[in-house]
C-alpha positions as CSV (number, residue, x, y, z in Angstrom):
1,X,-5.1,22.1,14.2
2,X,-7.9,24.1,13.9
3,X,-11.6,22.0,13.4
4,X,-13.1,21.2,10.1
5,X,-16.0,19.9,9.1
6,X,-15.8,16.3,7.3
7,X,-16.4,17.8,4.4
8,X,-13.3,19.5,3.6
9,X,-11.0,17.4,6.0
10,X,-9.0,15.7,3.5
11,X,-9.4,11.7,3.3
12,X,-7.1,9.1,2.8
13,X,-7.7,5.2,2.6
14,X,-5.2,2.6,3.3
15,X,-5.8,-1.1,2.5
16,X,-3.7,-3.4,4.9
17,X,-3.9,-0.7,7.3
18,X,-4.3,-2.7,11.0
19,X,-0.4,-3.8,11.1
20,X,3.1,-3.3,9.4
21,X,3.6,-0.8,6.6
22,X,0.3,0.1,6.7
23,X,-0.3,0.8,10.2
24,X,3.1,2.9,10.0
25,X,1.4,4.7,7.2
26,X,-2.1,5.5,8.5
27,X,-0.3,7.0,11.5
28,X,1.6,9.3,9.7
29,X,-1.4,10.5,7.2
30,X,-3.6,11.0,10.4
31,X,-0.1,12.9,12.3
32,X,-0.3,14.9,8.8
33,X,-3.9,16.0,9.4
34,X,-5.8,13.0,6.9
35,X,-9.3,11.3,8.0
36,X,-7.3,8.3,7.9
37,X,-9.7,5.5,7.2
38,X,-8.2,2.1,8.4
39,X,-8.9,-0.8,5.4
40,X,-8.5,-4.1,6.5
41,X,-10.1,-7.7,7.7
42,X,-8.1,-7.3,10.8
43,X,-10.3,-5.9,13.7
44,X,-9.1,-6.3,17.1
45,X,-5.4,-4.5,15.6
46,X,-7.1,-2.1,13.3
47,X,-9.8,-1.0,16.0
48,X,-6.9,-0.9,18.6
49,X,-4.8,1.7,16.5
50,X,-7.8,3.8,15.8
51,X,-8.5,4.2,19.1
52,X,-4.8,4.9,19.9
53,X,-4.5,7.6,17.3
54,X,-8.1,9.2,18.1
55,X,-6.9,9.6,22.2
56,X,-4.3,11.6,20.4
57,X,-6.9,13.8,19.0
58,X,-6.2,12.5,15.2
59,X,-9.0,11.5,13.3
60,X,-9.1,7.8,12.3
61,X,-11.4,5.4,11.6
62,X,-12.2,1.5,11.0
63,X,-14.3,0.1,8.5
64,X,-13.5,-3.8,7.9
65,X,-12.7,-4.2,4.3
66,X,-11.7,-7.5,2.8
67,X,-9.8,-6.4,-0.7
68,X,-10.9,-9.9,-2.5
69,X,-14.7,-9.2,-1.8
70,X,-15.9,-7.0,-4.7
71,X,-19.2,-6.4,-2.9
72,X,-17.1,-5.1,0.2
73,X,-15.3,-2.8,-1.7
74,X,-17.7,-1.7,-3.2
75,X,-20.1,-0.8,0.4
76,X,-17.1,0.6,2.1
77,X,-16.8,3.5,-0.7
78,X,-20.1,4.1,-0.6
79,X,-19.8,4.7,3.3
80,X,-17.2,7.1,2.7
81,X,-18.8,8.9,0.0
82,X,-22.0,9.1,2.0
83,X,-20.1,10.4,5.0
84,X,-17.1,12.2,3.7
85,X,-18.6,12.7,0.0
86,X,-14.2,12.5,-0.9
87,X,-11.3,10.0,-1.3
88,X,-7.9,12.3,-1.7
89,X,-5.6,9.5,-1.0
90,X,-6.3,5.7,-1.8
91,X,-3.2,3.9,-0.7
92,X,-3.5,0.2,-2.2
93,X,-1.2,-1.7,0.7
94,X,-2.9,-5.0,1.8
95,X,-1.3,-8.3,0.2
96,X,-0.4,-11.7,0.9
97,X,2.1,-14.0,0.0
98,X,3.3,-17.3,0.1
99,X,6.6,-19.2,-0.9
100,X,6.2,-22.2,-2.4
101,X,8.6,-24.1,-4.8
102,X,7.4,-23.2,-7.9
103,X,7.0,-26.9,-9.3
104,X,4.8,-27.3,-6.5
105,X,3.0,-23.9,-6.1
106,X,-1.3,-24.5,-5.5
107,X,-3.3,-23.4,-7.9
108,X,-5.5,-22.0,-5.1
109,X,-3.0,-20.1,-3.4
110,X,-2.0,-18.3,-6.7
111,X,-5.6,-17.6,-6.8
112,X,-6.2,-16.2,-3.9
113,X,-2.7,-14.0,-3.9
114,X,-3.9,-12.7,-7.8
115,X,-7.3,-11.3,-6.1
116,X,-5.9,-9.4,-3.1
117,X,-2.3,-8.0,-4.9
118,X,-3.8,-7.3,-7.9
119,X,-8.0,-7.3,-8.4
120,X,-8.0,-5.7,-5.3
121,X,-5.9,-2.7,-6.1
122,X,-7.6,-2.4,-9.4
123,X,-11.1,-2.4,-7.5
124,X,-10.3,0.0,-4.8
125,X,-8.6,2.3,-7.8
126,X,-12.0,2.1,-10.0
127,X,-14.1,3.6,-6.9
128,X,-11.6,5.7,-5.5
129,X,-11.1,7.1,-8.9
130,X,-14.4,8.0,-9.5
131,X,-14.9,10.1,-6.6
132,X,-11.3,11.7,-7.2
133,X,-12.8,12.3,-10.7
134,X,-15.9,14.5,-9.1
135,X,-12.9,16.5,-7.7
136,X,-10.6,16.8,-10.4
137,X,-7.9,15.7,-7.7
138,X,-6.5,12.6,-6.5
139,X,-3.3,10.3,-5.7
140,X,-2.9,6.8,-5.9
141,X,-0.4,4.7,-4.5
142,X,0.2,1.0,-5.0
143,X,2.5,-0.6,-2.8
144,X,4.7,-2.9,-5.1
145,X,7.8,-5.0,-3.8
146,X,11.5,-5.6,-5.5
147,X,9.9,-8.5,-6.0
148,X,8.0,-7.6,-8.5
149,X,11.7,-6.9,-10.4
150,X,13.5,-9.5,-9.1
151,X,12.4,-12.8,-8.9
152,X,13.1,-14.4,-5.7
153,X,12.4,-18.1,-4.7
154,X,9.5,-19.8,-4.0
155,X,7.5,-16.5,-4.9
156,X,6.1,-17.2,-8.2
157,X,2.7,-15.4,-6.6
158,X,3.8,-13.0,-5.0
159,X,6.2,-11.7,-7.5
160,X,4.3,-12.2,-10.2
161,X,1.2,-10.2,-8.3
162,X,3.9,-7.6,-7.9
163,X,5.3,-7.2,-11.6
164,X,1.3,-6.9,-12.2
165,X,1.1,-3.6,-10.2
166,X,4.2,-1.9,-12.0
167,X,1.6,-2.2,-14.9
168,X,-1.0,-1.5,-13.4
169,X,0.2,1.8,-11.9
170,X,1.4,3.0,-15.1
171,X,-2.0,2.3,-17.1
172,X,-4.3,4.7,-13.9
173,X,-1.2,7.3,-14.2
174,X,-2.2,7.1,-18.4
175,X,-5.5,6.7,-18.3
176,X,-6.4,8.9,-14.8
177,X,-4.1,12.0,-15.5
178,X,-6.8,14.2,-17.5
179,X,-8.6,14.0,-14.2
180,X,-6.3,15.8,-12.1
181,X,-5.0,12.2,-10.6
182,X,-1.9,10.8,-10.1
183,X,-1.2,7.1,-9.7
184,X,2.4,6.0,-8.7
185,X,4.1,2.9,-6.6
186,X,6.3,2.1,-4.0
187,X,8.8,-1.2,-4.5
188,X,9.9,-1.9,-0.9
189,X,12.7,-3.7,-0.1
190,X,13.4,-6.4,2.6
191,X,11.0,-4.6,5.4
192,X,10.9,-5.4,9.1
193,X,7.3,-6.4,9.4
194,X,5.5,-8.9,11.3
195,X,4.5,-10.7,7.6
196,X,8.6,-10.8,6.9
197,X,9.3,-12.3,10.6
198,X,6.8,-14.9,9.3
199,X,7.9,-15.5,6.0
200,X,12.2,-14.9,6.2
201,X,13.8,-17.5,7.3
202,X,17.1,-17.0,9.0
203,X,19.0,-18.1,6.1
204,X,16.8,-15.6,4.1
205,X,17.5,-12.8,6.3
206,X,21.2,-13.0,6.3
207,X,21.2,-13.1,2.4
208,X,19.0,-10.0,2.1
209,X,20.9,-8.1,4.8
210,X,24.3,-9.0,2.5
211,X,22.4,-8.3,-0.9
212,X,21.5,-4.2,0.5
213,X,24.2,-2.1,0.8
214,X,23.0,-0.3,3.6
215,X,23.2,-3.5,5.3
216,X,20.0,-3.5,6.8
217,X,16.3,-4.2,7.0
218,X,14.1,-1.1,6.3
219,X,11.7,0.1,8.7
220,X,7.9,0.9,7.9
221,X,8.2,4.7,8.7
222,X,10.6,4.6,5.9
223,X,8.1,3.8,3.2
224,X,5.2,5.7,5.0
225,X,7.9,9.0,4.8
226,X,7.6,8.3,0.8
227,X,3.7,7.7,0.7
228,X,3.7,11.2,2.3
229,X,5.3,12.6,-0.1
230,X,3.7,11.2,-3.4
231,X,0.2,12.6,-1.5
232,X,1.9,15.7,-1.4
233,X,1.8,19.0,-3.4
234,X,5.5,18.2,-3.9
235,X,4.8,15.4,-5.8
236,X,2.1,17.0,-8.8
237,X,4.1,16.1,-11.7
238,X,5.3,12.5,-10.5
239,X,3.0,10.4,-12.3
240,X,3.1,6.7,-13.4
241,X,6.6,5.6,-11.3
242,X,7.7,2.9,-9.0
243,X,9.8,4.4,-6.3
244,X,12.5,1.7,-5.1
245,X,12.7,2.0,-0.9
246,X,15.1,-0.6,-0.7
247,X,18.5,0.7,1.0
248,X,20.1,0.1,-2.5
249,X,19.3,-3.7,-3.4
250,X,18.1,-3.5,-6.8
251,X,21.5,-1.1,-7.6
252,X,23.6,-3.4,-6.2
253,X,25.6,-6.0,-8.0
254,X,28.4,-7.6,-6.0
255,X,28.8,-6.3,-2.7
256,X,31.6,-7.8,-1.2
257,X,35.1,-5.9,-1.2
């Protein structure tokens, strides 16, 4: 790849960016030629993978970024504006979750899960958007969950947080179109991620593996393959969707023979 200056090396941002899906999707925006800035309140992994990818002669940097600080969201764009003066890409991954029965969910907790699923994303889209605007050109891309379709136990949060960015994509790709920016959303399925090893039980594991027809976890490279794609110049007229990655589970019915 030929040098550029940072002025016209194209930028993308990804929230959640140190482990999991989004560490599978920073490395492919920075394989596919992105300043790949690395979003996240976890250092030691987020540092590490810049590190990784920057011996490999791909651009990537971290800036610590906690998505429930508004203050912190809104320093880390002015970094990149200062030193980029572009976002192309905001990719709006970081979450957490919870399962709690719902008779006995914490107030707190639902809190807390509301502010980084869904007032972060609609932060990070307000600042990302504006410099998008200065450009006339943009993508956003909200990582959702089949969650946020299907209600599973003990994630009144989580799912709830989830059914919130459906909306929430739909009302950037309305109101951000005239612009020249897209917004869509990726819905996840069961994932093999270290926050899923946490979360899935055994029990839980078996009955999503039987619930997706491919009868199997997806990987993280499988979503980042789609955030690819909704960045690219493929994707110009996809606008305000939810793209299911899920091997098949919110088709399926009953699955046995």
């Amino acid at each position: 790849m030929s040098a550029v200056s940072a002025s016209e090396m194209r930028v993308a941002v990804v929230t959640g960016g140190g482990s999991g899906i989004g560490r599978a999707i920073v490395e492919a925006f920075a394989h596919a030629g992105y300043q790949t800035m690395i979003a996240d309140v976890n250092e030691t992994d987020s540092q590490a993978l810049a590190e990784s990818l920057n011996t490999q002669s791909l651009q990537a940097r971290y800036l610590r970024l906690d998505v429930a600080d508004a203050d912190n969201i809104a320093h880390f764009f002015a970094t990149v504006e200062r030193e980029y003066g572009r976002c192309d890409v905001l990719v709006n991954n970081a979450g957490i979750a919870k399962t709690v029965a719902y008779l006995d969910y914490p107030q707190d907790h639902w809190e807390k899960v509301m502010q980084v699923n869904v007032t972060g994303p609609f932060l990070m889209s307000q600042h990302a958007g504006r410099l998008m605007q200065k450009r006339q050109s943009g993508r956003i891309i909200n990582i959702a969950s089949v969650s946020g379709e299907r209600a599973s136990w003990g994630r009144a949060a989580y799912g709830t947080s989830k059914a919130a960015i459906f909306g929430l994509t739909r009302q950037m790709a309305l109101e951000l179109a005239e612009f020249g920016i897209t917004s869509n959303g990726i819905a996840p399925g069961p994932i093999d991620t270290p926050l899923t090893r946490q979360l899935h039980t055994q029990a839980a594991r078996d009955a999503f593996t039987l619930s997706v027809p491919m009868g199997r976890y997806g990987t993280p490279q499988e979503i980042a393959q789609v955030c690819l794609f909704l960045a690219s110049d493929a994707a110009s007229y996809v606008n305000g969707h939810v793209i299911p990655v899920d091997g098949g589970f919110l088709a399926a019915g009953i699955t046995g023979h």
